[in-house]
matplotlib code that plots the C-alpha trace (Angstrom):
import matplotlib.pyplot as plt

x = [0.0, 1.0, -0.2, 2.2, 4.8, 4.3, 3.3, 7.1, 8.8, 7.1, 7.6, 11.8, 11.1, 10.7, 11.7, 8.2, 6.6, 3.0, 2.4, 3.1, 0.8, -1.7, -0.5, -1.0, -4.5, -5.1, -4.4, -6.1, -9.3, -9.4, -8.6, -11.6, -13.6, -12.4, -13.8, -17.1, -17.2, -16.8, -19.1, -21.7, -21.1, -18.7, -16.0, -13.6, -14.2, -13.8, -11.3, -9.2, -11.5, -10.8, -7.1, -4.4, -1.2, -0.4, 2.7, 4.9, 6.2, 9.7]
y = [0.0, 3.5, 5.1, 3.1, 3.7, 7.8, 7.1, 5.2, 8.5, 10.7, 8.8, 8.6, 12.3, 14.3, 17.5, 17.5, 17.5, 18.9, 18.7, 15.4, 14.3, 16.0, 14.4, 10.7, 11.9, 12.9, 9.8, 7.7, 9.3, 9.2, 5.2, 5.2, 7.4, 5.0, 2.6, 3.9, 4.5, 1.1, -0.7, 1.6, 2.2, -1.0, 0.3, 3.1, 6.6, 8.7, 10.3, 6.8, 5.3, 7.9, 9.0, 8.2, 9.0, 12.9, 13.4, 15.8, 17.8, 20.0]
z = [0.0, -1.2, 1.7, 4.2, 2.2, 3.1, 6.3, 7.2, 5.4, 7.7, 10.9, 9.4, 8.8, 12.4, 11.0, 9.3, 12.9, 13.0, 9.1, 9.0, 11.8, 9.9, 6.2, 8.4, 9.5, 5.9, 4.8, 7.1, 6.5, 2.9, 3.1, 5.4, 2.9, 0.1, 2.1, 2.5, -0.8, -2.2, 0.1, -0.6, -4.8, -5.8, -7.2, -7.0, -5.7, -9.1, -8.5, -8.2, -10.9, -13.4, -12.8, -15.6, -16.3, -18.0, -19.6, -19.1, -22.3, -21.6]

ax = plt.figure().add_subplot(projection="3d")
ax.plot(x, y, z, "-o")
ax.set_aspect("equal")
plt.show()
């Protein structure tokens, strides 16, 4: 999971302090929104469903 992955940055990261105790929470509620949102619609929030890839032109 994506989300762990940020969440062990931040906890090897104490200089980001207060914002990232607040990034974690972030996190943690939107997997519990995600959540909600898949039991109650079957699939994806839409902004997960319908994300893709841009490209970046220099």
């Amino acid at each position: 999971m994506r989300g762990a992955v940020v969440e062990d940055i931040i906890d090897r990261l104490p200089q980001t302090g207060d914002k990232g105790i607040y990034l974690k929470q972030q996190l943690k509620d939107k997997l519990v929104e995600h959540r909600q949102y898949i039991n109650k619609h079957g699939q994806d929030m839409p902004e997960i469903r319908n994300w893709k890839w841009e490209l970046i032109h220099e």
